[in-house]
TILO-962276 format. One line per 5 residues: number of its first residue (from 1); their letters; for each residue x, y, z of C-alpha. Coordinates in nm, 2 decimals, padded with zeros to 4 digits. Layout:
<sites>
NUM> a> X:Y:Z | ...
</sites>
This chain:
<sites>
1> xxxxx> 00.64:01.65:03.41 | 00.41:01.82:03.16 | 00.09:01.61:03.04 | 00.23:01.60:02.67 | 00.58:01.38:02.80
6> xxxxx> 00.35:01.14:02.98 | 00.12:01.03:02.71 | 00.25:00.64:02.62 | 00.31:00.57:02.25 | 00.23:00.25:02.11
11> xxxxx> 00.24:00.08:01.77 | -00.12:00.12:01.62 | -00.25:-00.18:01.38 | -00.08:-00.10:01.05 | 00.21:00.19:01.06
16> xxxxx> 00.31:00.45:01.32 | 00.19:00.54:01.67 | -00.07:00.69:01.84 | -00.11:00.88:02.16 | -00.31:00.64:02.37
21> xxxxx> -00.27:00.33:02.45 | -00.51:00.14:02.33 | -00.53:-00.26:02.35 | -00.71:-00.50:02.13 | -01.03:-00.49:02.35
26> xxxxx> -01.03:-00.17:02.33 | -01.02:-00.14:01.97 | -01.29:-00.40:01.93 | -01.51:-00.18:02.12 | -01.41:00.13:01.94
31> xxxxx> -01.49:-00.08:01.62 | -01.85:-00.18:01.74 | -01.95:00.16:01.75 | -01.89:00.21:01.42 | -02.05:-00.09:01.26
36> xxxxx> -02.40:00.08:01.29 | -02.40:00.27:01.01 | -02.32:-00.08:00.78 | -02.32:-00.05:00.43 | -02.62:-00.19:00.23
41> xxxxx> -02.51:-00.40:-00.03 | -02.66:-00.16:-00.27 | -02.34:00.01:-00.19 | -02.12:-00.31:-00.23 | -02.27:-00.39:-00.57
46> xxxxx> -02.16:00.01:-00.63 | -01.78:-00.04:-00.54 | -01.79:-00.35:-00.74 | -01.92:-00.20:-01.08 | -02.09:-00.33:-01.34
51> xxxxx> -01.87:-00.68:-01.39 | -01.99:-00.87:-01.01 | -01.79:-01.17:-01.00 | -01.82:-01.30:-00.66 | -02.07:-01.22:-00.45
56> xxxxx> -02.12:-01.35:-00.13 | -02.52:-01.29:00.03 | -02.59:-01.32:00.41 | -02.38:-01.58:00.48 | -02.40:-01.75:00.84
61> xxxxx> -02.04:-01.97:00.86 | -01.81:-02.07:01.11 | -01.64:-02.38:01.26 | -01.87:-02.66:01.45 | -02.12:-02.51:01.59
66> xxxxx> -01.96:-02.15:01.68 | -02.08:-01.89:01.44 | -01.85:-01.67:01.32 | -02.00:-01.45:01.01 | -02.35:-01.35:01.08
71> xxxxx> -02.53:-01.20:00.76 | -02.22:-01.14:00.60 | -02.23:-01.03:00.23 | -01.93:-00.93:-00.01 | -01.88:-00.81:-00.37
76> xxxxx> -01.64:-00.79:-00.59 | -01.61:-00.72:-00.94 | -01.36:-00.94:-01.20 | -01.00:-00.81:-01.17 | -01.06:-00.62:-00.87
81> xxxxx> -00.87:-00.65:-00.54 | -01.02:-00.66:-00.20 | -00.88:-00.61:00.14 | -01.04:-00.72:00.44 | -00.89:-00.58:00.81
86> xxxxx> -01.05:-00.54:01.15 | -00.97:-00.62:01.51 | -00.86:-00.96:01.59 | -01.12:-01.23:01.62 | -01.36:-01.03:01.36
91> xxxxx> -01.38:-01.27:01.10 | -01.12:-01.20:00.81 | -01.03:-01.53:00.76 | -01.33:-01.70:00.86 | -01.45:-01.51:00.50
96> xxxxx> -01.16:-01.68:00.31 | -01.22:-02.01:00.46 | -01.62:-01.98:00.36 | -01.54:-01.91:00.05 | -01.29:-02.20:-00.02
101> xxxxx> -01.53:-02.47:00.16 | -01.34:-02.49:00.53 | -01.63:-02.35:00.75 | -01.94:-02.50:00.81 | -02.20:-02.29:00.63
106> xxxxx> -02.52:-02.28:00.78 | -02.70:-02.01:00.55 | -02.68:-01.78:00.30 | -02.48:-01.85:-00.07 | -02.15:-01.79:-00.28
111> xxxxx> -02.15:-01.73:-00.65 | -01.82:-01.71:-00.81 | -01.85:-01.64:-01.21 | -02.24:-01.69:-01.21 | -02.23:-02.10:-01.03
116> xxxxx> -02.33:-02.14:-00.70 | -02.02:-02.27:-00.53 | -02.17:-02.28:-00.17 | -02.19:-02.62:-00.14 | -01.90:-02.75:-00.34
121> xxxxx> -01.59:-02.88:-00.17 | -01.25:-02.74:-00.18 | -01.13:-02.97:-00.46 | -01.42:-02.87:-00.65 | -01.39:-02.50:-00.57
126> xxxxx> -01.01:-02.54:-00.71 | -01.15:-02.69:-01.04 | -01.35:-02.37:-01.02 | -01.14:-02.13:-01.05 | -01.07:-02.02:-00.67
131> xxxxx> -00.70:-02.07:-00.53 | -00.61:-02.03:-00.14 | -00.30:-01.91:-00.05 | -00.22:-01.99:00.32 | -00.02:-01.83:00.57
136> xxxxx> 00.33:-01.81:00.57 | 00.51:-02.18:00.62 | 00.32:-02.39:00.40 | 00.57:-02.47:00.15 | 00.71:-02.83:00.17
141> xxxxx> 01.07:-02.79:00.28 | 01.27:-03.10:00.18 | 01.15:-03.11:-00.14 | 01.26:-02.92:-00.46 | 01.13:-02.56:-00.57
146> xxxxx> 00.98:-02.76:-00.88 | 00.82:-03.05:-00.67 | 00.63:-02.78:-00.42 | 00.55:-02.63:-00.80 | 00.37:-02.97:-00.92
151> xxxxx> 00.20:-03.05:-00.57 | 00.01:-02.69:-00.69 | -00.13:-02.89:-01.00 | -00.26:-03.23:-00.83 | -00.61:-03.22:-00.98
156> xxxxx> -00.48:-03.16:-01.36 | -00.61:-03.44:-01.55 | -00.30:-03.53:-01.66 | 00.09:-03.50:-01.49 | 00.18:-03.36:-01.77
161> xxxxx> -00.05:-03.06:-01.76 | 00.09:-02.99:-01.45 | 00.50:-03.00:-01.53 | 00.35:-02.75:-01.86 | 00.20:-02.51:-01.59
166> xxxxx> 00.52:-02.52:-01.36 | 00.72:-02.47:-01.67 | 00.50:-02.14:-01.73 | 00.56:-02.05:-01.35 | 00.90:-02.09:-01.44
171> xxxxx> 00.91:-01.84:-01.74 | 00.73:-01.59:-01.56 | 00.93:-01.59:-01.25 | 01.32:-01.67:-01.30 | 01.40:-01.61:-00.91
176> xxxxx> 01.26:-01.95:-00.88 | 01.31:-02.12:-01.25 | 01.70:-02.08:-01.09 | 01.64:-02.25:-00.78 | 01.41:-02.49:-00.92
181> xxxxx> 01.61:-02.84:-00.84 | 01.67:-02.65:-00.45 | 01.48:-02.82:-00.17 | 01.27:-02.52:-00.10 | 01.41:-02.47:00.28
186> xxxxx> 01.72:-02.27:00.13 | 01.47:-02.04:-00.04 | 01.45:-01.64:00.16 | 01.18:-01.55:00.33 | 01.02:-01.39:00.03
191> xxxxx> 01.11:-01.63:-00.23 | 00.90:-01.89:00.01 | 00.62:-01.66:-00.07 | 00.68:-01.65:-00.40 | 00.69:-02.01:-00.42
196> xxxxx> 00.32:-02.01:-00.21 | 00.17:-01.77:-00.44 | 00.31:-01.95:-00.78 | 00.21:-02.32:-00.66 | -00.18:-02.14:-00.61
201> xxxxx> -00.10:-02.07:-00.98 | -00.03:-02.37:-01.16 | -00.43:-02.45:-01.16 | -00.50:-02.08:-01.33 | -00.71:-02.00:-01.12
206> xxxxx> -00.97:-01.66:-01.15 | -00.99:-01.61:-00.78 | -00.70:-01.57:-00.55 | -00.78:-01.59:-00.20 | -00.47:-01.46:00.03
211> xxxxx> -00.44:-01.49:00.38 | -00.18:-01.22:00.54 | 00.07:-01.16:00.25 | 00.30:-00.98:00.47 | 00.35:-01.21:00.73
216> xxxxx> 00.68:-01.28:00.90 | 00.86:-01.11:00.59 | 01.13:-00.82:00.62 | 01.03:-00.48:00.48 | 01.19:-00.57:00.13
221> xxxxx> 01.00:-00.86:00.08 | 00.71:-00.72:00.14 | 00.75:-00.48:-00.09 | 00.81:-00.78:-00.35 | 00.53:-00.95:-00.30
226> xxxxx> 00.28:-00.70:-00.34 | 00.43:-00.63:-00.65 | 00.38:-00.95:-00.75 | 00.03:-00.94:-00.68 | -00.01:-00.59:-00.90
231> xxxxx> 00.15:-00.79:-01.15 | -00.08:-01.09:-01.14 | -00.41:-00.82:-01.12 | -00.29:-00.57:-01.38 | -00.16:-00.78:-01.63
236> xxxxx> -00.30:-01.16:-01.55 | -00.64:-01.04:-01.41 | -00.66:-01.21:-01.14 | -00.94:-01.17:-00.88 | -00.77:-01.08:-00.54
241> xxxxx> -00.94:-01.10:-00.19 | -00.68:-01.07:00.07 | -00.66:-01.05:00.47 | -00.37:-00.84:00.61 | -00.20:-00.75:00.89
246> xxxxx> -00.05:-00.45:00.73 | -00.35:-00.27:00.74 | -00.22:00.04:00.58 | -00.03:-00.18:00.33 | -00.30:-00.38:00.21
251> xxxxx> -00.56:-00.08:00.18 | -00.31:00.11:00.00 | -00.25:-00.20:-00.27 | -00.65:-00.29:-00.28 | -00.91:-00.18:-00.50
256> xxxxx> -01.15:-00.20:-00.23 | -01.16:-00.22:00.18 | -01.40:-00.41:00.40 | -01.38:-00.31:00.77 | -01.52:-00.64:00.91
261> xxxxx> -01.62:-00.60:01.37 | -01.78:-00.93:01.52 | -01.82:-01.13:01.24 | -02.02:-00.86:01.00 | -01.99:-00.59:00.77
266> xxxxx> -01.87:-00.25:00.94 | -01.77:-00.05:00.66 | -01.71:-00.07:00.30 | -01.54:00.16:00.04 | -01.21:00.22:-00.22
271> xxxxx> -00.90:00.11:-00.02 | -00.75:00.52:-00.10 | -01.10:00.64:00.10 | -01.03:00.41:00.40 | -00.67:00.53:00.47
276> xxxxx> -00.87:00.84:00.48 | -01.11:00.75:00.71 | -01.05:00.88:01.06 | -01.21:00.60:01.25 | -00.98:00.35:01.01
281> xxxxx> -00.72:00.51:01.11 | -00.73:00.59:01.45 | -00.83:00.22:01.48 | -00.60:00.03:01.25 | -00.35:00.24:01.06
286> xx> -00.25:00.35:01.39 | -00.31:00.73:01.40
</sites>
């Protein structure tokens, strides 16, 4: 048997195979060794342009007392998308969490549209123009389409400022405006996400904050939902900072990559330069 027919193939991070196996440990060591040359946030401010509207500056968060982040630092500029990947365990939604007020946050700062939103609790960060969409799941399932739609607007002043942002959800996206009186379990896979993504919406937020798109969802509603989240950056300008799975999907959607390893900044750059990246891609595009 030559050398070539004995090589294992395995699935690689985002798409494709590679030639050697290579498991998740192994990856995170791969990954160390290229978090030495870390960008300075000279650069980040670079890749973000002129227009920084969140910037996050040596941040030390995690959970307890367990750091995660260690003198983590982000920007991103106002209708910009961001894609954050890296091995398991490095962090990616650790930022998300920071950022929305679920880690403990021992030092550094957040600014998000020139306020300090550090401190400020989730609520508060939801009044302030920052939305989380969680994983996969988190619909309600015996209640209607339009019910999970009004639970989005629970700090609106008034109900009916809520039932007026639904009914904008509604116009925008008639997949759901004709299931609207459906308990949501009968909803697709994909329409579930739709319903995640549009319930973030009903407070209008700025800043989307989306943790694995992709997940659990079939090819062609995949394909959906980052369609829909062109559509809300293109047109609505939103503010997108996402964590996904996908790694070749998300970097091929985002404005920008971040290749987080242990809990810091590994490498930064436009999401079309990291598919190029050999060291991206050997590690997490999966050749």
């Amino acid at each position: 048997m030559s050398d070539d027919t004995e090589k294992k193939k395995i699935s690689g991070y985002g798409t494709g195979s590679v030639d050697v196996v290579m498991s998740v440990s192994d990856v995170a060591r791969e990954a160390e060794k290229i978090a030495a040359a870390a960008p300075p946030k000279s650069e980040l401010d670079a890749l973000a342009g002129d227009d920084v509207f969140l910037a996050i500056d040596d941040l030390r968060a995690g959970y307890g007392k367990m750091e995660i982040l260690h003198d983590f630092s982000l920007r991103i500029g106002r209708g910009q998308s961001l894609c954050l990947i890296g091995p398991n365990g490095a962090g990616k939604s650790t930022v998300l969490h920071s950022i929305f007020g679920f880690t403990n946050i021992y030092s550094g700062r957040i600014v998000a549209g020139g306020q300090d939103v550090t401190a400020l609790s989730s609520n508060e960060k939801l009044k302030a123009g920052i939305a989380y969409v969680l994983q996969d799941n988190s619909v309600f399932p015996d209640m209607t389409v339009e019910e999970n739609l009004l639970m989005g607007g629970f700090l609106k002043d008034k109900p009916s400022e809520a039932r007026e942002a639904a009914e904008r959800v509604f116009a925008k996206y008639g997949r759901l405006a004709e299931r609207r009186s459906m308990p949501a379990r009968v909803l697709s896979g994909g329409e579930r996400r739709l319903l995640e993504i549009s319930r973030a919406l009903v407070m209008d937020p700025e800043i989307l904050l989306i943790d694995e798109p992709s997940i659990g969802l079939e090819p062609r509603f995949i394909d959906m939902v980052f369609e829909i989240l062109e559509d809300l950056q293109r047109r609505d300008g939103k503010t997108i900072i996402m964590v996904e799975q996908n790694a070749k999907k998300g970097l091929e959607f985002a404005d920008l990559g971040y290749v987080l390893v242990s809990g810091q900044l590994a490498k930064a750059g436009p999401g079309s330069e990291l598919l190029d990246d050999p060291d991206v891609g050997r590690l997490f595009l999966g050749g």
